[in-house]
Every structure is written in structure tokens, then in C-alpha cells.
C-alpha positions as CSV (number, residue, x, y, z in Angstrom):
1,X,-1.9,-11.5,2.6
2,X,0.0,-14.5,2.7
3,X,-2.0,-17.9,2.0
4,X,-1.5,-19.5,4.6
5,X,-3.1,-18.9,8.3
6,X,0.2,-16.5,9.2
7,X,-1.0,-13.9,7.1
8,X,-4.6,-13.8,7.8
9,X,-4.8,-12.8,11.7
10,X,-7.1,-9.9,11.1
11,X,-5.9,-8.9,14.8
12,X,-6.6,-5.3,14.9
13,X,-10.6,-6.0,14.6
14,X,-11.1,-9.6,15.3
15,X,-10.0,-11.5,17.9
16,X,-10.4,-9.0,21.0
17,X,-7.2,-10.0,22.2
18,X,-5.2,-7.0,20.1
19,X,-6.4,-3.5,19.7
20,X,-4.9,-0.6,16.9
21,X,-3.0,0.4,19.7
22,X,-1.4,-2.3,20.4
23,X,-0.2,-3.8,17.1
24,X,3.2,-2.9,15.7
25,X,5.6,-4.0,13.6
26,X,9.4,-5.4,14.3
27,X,11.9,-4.6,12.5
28,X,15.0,-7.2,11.2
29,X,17.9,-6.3,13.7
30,X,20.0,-8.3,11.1
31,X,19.8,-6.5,8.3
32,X,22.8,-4.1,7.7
33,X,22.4,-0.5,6.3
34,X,24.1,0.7,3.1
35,X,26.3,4.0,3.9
36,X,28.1,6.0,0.9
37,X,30.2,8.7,2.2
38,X,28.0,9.7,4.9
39,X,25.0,9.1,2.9
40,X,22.8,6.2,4.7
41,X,20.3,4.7,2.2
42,X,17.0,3.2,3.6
43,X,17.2,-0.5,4.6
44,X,14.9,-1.2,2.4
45,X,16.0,-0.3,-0.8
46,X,19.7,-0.2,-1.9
47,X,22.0,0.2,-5.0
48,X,23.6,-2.6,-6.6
49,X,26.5,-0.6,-8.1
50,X,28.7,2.4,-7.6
51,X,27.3,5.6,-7.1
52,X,27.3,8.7,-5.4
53,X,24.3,10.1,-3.8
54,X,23.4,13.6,-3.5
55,X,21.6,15.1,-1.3
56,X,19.2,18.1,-2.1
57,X,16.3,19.4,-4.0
58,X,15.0,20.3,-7.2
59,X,12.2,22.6,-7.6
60,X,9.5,22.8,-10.4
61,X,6.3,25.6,-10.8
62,X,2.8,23.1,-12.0
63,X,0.4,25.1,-13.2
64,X,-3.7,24.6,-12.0
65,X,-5.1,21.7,-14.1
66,X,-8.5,20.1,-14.0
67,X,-6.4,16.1,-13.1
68,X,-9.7,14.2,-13.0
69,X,-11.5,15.8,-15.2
70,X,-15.0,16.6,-13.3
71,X,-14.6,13.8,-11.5
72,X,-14.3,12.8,-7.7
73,X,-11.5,15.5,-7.1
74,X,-11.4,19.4,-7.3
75,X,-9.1,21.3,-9.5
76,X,-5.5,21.5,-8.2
77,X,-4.4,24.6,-7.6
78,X,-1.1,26.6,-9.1
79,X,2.1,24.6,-7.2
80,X,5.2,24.5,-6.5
81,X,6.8,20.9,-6.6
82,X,9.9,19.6,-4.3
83,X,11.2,16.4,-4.7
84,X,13.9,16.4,-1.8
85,X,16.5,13.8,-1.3
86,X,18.5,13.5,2.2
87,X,19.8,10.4,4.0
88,X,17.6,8.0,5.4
89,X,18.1,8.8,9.1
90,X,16.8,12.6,8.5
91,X,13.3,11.3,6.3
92,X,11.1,10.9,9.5
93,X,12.1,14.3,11.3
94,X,11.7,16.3,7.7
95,X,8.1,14.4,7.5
96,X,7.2,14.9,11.1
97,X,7.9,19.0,9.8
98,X,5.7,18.8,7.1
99,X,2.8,17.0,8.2
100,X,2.6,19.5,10.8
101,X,1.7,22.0,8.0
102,X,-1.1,19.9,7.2
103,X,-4.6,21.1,8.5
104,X,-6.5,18.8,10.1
105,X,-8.3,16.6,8.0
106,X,-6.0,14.2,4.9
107,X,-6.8,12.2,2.6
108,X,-4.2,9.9,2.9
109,X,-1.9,7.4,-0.1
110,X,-0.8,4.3,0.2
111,X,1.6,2.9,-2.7
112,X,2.9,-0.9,-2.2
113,X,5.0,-3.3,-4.2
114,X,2.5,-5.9,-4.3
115,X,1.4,-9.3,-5.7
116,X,-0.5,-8.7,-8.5
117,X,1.2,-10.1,-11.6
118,X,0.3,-7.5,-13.8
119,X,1.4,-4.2,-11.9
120,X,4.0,-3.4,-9.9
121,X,2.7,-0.7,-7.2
122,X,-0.8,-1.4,-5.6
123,X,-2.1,2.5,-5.5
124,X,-4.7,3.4,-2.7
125,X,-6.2,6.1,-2.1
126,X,-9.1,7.9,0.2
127,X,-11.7,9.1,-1.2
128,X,-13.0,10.7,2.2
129,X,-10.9,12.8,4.1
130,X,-10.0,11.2,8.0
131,X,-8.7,12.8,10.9
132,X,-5.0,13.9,10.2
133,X,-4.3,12.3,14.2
134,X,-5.3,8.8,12.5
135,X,-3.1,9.6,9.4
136,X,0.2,10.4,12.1
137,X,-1.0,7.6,14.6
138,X,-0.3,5.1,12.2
139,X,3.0,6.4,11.1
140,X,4.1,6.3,14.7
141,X,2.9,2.8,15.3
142,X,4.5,1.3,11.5
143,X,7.5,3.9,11.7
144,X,10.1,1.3,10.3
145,X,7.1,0.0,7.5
146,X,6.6,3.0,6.6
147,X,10.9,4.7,6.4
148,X,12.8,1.5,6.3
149,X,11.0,-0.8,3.9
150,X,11.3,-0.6,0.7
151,X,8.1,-1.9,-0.7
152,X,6.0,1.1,0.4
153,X,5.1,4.8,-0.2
154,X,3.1,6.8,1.6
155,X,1.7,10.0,2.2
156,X,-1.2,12.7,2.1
157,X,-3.1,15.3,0.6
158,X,-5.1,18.3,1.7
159,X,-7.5,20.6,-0.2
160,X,-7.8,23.7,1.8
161,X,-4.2,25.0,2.2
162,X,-3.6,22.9,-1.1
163,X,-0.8,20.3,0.3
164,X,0.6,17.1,-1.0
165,X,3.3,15.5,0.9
166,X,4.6,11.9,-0.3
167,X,6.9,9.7,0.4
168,X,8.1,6.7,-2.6
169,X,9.5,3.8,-1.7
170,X,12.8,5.2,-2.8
171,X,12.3,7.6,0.5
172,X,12.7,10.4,-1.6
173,X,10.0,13.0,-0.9
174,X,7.7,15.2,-3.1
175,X,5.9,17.7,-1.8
176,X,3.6,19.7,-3.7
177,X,2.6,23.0,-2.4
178,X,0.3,26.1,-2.9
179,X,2.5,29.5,-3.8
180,X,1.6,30.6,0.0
181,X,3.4,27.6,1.0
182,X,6.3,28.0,-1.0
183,X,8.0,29.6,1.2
184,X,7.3,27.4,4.4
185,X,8.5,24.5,2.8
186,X,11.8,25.9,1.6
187,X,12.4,27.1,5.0
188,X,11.8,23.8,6.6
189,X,14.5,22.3,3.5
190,X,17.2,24.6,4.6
191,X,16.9,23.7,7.7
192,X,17.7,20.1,6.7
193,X,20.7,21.8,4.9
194,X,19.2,20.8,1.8
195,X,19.9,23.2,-1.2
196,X,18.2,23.5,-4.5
197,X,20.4,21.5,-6.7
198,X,20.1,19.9,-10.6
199,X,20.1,16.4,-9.9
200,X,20.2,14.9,-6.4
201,X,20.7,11.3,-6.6
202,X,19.0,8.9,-4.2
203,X,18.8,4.8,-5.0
204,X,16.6,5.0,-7.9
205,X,19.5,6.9,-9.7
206,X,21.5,3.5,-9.8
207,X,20.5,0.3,-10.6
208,X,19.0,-0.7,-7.0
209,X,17.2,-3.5,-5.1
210,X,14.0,-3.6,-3.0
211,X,13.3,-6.0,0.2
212,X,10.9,-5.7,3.0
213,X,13.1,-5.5,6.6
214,X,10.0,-6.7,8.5
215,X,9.8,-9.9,11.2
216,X,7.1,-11.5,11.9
217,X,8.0,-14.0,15.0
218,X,5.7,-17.1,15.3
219,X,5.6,-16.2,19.0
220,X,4.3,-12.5,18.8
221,X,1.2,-12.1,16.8
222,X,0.8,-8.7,17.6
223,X,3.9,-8.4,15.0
224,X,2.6,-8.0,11.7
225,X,3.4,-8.1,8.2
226,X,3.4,-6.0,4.9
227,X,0.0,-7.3,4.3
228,X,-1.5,-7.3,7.2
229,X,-0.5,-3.8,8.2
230,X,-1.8,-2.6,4.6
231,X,-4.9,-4.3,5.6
232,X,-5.3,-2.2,8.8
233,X,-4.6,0.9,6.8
234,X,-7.2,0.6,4.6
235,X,-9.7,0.1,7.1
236,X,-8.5,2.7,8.8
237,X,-7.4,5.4,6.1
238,X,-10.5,4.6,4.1
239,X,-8.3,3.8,1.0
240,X,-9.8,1.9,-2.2
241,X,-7.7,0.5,-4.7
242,X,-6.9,3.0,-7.5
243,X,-7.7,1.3,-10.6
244,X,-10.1,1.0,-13.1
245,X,-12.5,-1.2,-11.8
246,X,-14.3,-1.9,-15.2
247,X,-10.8,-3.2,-17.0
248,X,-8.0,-5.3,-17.0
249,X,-4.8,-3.8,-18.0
250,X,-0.7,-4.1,-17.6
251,X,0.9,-1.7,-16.4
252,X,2.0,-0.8,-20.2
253,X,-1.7,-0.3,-20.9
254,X,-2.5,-3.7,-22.6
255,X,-5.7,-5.1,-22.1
256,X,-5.6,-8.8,-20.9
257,X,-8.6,-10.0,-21.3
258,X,-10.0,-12.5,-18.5
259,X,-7.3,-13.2,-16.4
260,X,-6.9,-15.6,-13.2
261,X,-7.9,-13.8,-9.8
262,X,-6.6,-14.6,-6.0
263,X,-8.9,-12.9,-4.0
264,X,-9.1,-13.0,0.0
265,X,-12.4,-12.1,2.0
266,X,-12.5,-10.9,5.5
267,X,-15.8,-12.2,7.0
268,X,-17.1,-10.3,10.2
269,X,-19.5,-11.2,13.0
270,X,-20.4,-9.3,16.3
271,X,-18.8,-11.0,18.9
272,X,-16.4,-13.1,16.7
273,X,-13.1,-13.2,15.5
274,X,-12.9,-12.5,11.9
275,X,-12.8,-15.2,9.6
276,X,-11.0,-15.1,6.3
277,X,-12.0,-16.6,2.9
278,X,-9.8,-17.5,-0.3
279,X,-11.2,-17.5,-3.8
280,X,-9.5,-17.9,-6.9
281,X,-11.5,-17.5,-10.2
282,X,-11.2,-15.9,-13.7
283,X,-13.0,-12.2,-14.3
284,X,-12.1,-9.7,-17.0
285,X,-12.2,-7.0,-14.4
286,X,-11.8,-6.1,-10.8
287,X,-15.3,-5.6,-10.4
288,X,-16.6,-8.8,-11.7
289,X,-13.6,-10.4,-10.0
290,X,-14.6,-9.0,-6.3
291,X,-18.3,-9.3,-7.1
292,X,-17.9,-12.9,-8.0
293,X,-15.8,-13.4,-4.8
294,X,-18.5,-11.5,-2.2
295,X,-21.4,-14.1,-3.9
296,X,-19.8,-17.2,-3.5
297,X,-18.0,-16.2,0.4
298,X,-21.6,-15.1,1.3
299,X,-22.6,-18.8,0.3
300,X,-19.6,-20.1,2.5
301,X,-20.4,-18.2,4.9
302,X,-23.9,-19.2,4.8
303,X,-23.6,-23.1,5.1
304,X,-22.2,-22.4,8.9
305,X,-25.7,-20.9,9.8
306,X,-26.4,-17.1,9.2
307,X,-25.4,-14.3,6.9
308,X,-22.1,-13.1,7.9
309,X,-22.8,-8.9,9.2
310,X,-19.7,-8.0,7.1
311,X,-17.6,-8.7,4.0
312,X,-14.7,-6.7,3.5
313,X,-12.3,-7.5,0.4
314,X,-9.0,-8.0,1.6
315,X,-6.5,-9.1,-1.4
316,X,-7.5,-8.7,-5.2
317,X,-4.3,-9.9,-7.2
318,X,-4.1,-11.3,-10.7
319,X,-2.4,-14.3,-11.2
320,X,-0.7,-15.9,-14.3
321,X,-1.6,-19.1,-15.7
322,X,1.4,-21.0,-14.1
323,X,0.7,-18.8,-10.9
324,X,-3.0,-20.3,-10.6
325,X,-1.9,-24.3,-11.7
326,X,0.7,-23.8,-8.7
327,X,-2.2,-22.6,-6.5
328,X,-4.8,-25.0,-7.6
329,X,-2.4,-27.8,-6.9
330,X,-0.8,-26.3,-3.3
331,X,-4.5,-26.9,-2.3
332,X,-5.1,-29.2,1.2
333,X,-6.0,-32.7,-0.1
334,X,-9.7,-31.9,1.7
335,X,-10.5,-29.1,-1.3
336,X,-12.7,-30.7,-4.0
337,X,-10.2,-29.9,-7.4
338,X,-12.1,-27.7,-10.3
339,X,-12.9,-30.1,-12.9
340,X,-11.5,-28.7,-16.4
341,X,-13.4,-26.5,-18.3
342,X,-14.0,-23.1,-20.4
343,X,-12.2,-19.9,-18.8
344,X,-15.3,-17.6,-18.0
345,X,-15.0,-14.2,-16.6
346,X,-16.6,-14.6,-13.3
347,X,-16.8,-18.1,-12.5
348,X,-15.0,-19.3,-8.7
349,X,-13.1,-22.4,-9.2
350,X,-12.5,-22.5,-5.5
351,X,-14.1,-21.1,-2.4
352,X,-12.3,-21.9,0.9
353,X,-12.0,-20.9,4.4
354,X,-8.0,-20.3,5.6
């Protein structure tokens, strides 16, 4: 989400002007495509120096392991992991090929280079499998999100054949099958005329850069953004954030302690269009953090008469010190200022209505 009233439409559910359908994304006709001898890298993401890509695959045997432990997800099975590397302009017709192996309910991924301060990829996740037609649907409607831009990954997994296709936000893709797919999948790489090689080498074997290659014209609102299509995706994937709720650690692993929060609210009524609230407070952990935000938007909310049918946590980023001073002082003149005080996990320092 962006904090200003551009990046907070909600269009997909809220103003009954758009529908899914209808809402797409444009892609920057300006931007100009790297090519290395016949090699086209995404738009999206690009090396900054000399190199020569390879295309191909490598091939690796994981044996079954219990990854969670007993918790939410089953055993994985005995697989077979590819991690293929072809040009960009050959990624959506070797997806459109392997999705098509997938039965048909997903649980689908979502990766994103987003804006917490803290960690570099925003992982979601379903926890409930959806119908694999909503999975492709969206890749259809967000094609160039989703194979030009190079601040997303995406993909999804199946239990029963075991199946996990995934595509980074390099575009290189991994696909980790069950041994009775093993062949399938090899099949569909040679038809690519991709071989089994050592190394291939896509943009994250150089030094590389990653950009977003979306538009979003003031004059077509049915256009939308990195954040605003990832907020239609988790509504309509299902997908949760993929963190520990009950800490607050770097990407390194270091506990942080009670951090600054930027948190955005989607607030629903029948019959309305959506309304969006933004919250920034200090919590020691997601959960506190959303749980503080929900209270205090329901309180908003309330003051207009009525408690609002649905809350939906849009945006949960950490911010730095400097990050929340910046954001405290942005603030229209019309928001009352925090006075100073003790930093307390949980406490709103502002509650406001974009």
C-alpha cells in the first residue's frame, strides 16, 4: 500500500464500480529489455555487469522429511527438484505446461520484495487449498506482475500428486516433483530445449538490480499497483503472512525487540465502498502489532456510527526509528501529533482514515 489515497482503492471489493474481472495491471511500455546473446532477461530484474547466461537445468533427489514438524502441513514426500533457467519470453508458456499438471485444488505462494524494514521478501502462503481456476485466473489477469516484475514470486503447491511449482523473482523456476512425475516434467524441459546442465546462470548469478515495470495512470483506476494487486491476492488466494506471529526478528535471526509498526486496515460495510485506516504504533510482535491496530480502527470506525461488518489487515510493515519520525511528521496538519513518551509494545500513536 502506498500512504497516500493512490494506493488504497480497494477496487476489486469496494466501490462496485470494478469487479476481479475487470482489474488489470499496465505494463511500462518505456522500459527496455536486457538481451545477452539471445538470452532476454525479465524486465524486471537485470545484471549490472558482464555475464553470460545459461540456459538449462540442474536436477537434485530430496528425500521425505517431516518440514513442519506435526504442524499445519503433511510430510513431503520423496522428490525430485528442478530449478530451470530459460529466457524470459519462454517462463509463461513453460508455467502454463506445468500448472496443467496440477490437480485441481493449490495452495498457492506469494513472495514480494516489500516494505518492511527488517526483511526483504514478504512470504504468503495458503493455508486452505482454493480452486486451481482462481490460482490460473489471476496469473492471466497480472501476467506482466507476475513474469516481468521483479519484485515478486509466485507459485503453488499440491498434496495429492505431490507438486510444487515456483517461480522467484529472478524468473528462474523450481519445481519439485513426486518420482511418478519425474518423468513428466523432464519431458516438458526438453521440450523447451532445456538440458540438465552444472550451473545455468540466470540474473542472480551476477551482481543484478530489481525494479517494478508497473504504471499506474491517474486516469485509469482499474490499473493497479504492486500493493494493491498483492492485496487482491490475498483475499483471493487465502494467503497469511508467513512469519512468526509471536516474535520480532531480522532476517539474520536477531530479535529486535519493540519495534515501530505501519499498519493499514481495510474497513468493510454492506453496501459501501471500503474504507481504509492507517495506524502506526510500537509492538514487539506481529500479533500485538495487528491486534493493537484492529482495537483502535474498530474505535475509528465506531465514532462514524456503527461497528464496521469487516476488518481486514491490509499492510503490517516495521519501520525504523527515522522511518516513523519521517511518517509522524508527513502527517496532514489536521492529525493531532503523539505527545512524547515511553516506547510500549502495543500502544497506537496514530489512528487515521486515508
Amino acid at each position: 500500500m502506498e500512504s497516500g489515497e493512490r494506493g488504497v482503492r480497494g477496487l476489486f471489493r469496494s466501490t462496485g464500480r470494478y469487479t476481479a474481472s475487470m482489474v488489470g495491471c499496465l505494463l511500462d511500455a518505456n522500459l527496455k529489455r536486457m538481451e545477452v546473446g539471445g538470452f532476454k532477461f525479465p524486465l524486471g530484474v537485470y545484471p549490472v555487469e558482464d555475464m553470460t547466461p545459461r540456459a538449462g537445468y540442474t536436477l537434485n533427489f530430496e528425500p521425505a522429511d517431516g518440514d513442519d514438524e506435526g504442524g499445519d502441513w503433511e510430510e513431503w514426500p520423496d522428490r525430485y527438484v528442478f530449478d530451470a533457467v530459460l529466457s524470459a519470453e519462454r517462463v509463461p508458456a513453460l508455467c502454463r505446461m506445468l500448472l496443467s499438471l496440477l490437480p485441481g485444488r493449490v495452495y498457492p505462494i506469494l513472495d514480494v520484495l516489500g516494505h518492511d524494514a527488517f526483511r526483504e521478501v514478504d512470504p504468503y502462503i495458503a493455508y486452505e487449498t482454493v480452486p486451481v481456476e482462481m490460482f490460473t485466473d489471476a496469473i492471466r489477469r497480472f501476467k506482466d506482475f507476475f513474469f516481468e516484475d521483479g519484485m515478486c514470486g509466485f507459485g503453488a503447491m499440491a498434496e495429492e500428486p505431490f507438486l510444487y511449482v515456483f517461480v522467484d523473482e529472478h524468473k528462474i523456476v523450481t519445481i519439485r516433483a513426486e518420482p511418478t512425475l519425474k518423468e513428466r516434467v523432464e519431458k516438458l524441459l526438453k521440450a523447451f530445449d532445456l538440458e540438465q546442465i552444472e550451473e545455468p546462470a540466470g540474473a542472480d548469478a551476477a551482481s543484478h538490480e530489481h525494479r517494478t515495470v508497473l504504471l499506474m495512470p491517474e486516469d485509469k483506476p482499474e490499473l493497479l499497483g504492486v500493493d494493491e494487486i498483492v492485496e487482491q491476492l490475498r483475499d483471493r488466494w487465502q494467503l497469511v503472512l508467513n512469519v512468526d506471529p509471536d516474535t520480532n526478528l531480522d532476517d539474520e535471526g536477531k530479535d529486535l525487540g519493540i519495534t515501530a509498526w505501519r499498519c493499514v486496515v481495510r474497513v468493510e460495510n454492506q453496501g459501501q465502498p471500503a474504507k481504509y485506516a492507517e495506524l502506526l504504533l510500537h509492538a514487539d510482535c506481529l500479533r500485538v502489532a495487528e491486534e493493537a491496530a484492529m482495537t483502535s480502527v474498530e474505535k475509528l470506525a465506531g465514532k462514524k456510527g456503527g461497528d464496521p461488518e469487516d476488518l481486514v489487515i491490509v499492510a503490517s510493515d516495521r519501520l525504523t526509528p527515522e522511518m516513523f519520525d519521517d511518517m509522524l511528521a508527513s502527517l496532514p496538519k489536521k492529525i493531532k501529533r503523539p505527545s512524547p513518551g515511553p516506547i510500549v509494545s502495543g500502544v497506537v500513536k496514530t489512528c487515521r482514515w486515508l
